[in-house]
C-alpha positions in Angstrom: -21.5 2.5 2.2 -19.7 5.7 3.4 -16.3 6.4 2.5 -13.6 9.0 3.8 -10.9 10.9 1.3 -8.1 11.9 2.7 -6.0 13.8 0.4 -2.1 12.8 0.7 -1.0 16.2 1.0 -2.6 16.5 4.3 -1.2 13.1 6.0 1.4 14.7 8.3 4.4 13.2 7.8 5.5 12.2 11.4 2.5 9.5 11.4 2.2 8.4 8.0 3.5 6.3 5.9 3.4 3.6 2.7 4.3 0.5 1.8 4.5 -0.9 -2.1 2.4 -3.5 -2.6 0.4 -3.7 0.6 2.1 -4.6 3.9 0.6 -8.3 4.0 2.8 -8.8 1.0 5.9 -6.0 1.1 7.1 -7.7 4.6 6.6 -10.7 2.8 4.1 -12.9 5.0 2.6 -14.7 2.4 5.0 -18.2 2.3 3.1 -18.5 6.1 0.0 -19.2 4.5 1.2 -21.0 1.2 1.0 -18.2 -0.7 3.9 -17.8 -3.8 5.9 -14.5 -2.9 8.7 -13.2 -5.2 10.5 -10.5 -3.3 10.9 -7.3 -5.0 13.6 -4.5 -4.4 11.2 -2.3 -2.6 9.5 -4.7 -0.4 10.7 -5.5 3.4 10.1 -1.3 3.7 8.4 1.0 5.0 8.7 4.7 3.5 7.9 7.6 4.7 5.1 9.9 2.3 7.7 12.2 0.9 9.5 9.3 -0.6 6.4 8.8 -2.5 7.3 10.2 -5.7 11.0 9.1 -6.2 9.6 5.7 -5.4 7.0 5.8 -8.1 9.5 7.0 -10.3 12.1 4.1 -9.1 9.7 1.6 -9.7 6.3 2.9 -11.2 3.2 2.3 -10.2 1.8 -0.8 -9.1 -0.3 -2.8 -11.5 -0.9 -6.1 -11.4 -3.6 -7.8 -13.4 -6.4 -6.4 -14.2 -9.2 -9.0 -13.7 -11.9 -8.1 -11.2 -13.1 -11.1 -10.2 -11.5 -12.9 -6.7 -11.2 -17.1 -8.1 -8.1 -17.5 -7.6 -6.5 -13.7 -6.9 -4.3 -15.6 -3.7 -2.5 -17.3 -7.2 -2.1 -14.1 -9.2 0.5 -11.7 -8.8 -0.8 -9.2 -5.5 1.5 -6.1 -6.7 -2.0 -3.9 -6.8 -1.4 -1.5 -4.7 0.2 1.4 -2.4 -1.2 1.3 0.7 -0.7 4.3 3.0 -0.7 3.7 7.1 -2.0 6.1 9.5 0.0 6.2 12.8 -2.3 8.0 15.4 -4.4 7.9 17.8 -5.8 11.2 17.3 -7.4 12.5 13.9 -4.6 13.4 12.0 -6.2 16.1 9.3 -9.8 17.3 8.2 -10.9 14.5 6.5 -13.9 14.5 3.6 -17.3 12.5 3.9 -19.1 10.8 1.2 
């Protein structure tokens, strides 16, 4: 498996951007597929990255539970996660290979 790090820092802001948890959940889409969804204050948004802090600091970090294993994850709270979105159709930055 091969993986590419991007470091934030070099996301230009004009086409990036995050949402808190991931978008499937912050634009709330789960109740279409019968999944429980409990709206938080930061959902229904999309920030752009030099919000990132002041939202972290707002709200923390996401956490959610910490069980690893997938029975029954569409039940458990999905609040795992930032998840950053690339708008481009060009490479944005020098990116890392592992």
């Amino acid at each position: 498996m091969r993986e590419v790090v991007v470091p934030l820092s070099a996301l230009p802001e004009s086409v990036s951007s995050f949402t808190v948890p991931d978008s499937a959940i912050a634009m709330g889409f789960l109740p279409r597929f019968d999944i429980p969804y409990e709206r938080r204050p930061y959902h229904a948004q999309v920030f752009r990255m030099s919000q990132l802090s002041k939202v972290m600091r707002e709200h923390g970090l996401p956490v959610g539970d910490t069980e690893d294993g997938y029975a029954g994850y569409h039940r458990r709270a999905l609040e795992k996660y930032v998840e950053i979105q690339v708008w481009s159709d060009e490479t944005p930055c020098r990116c890392h290979r592992s």
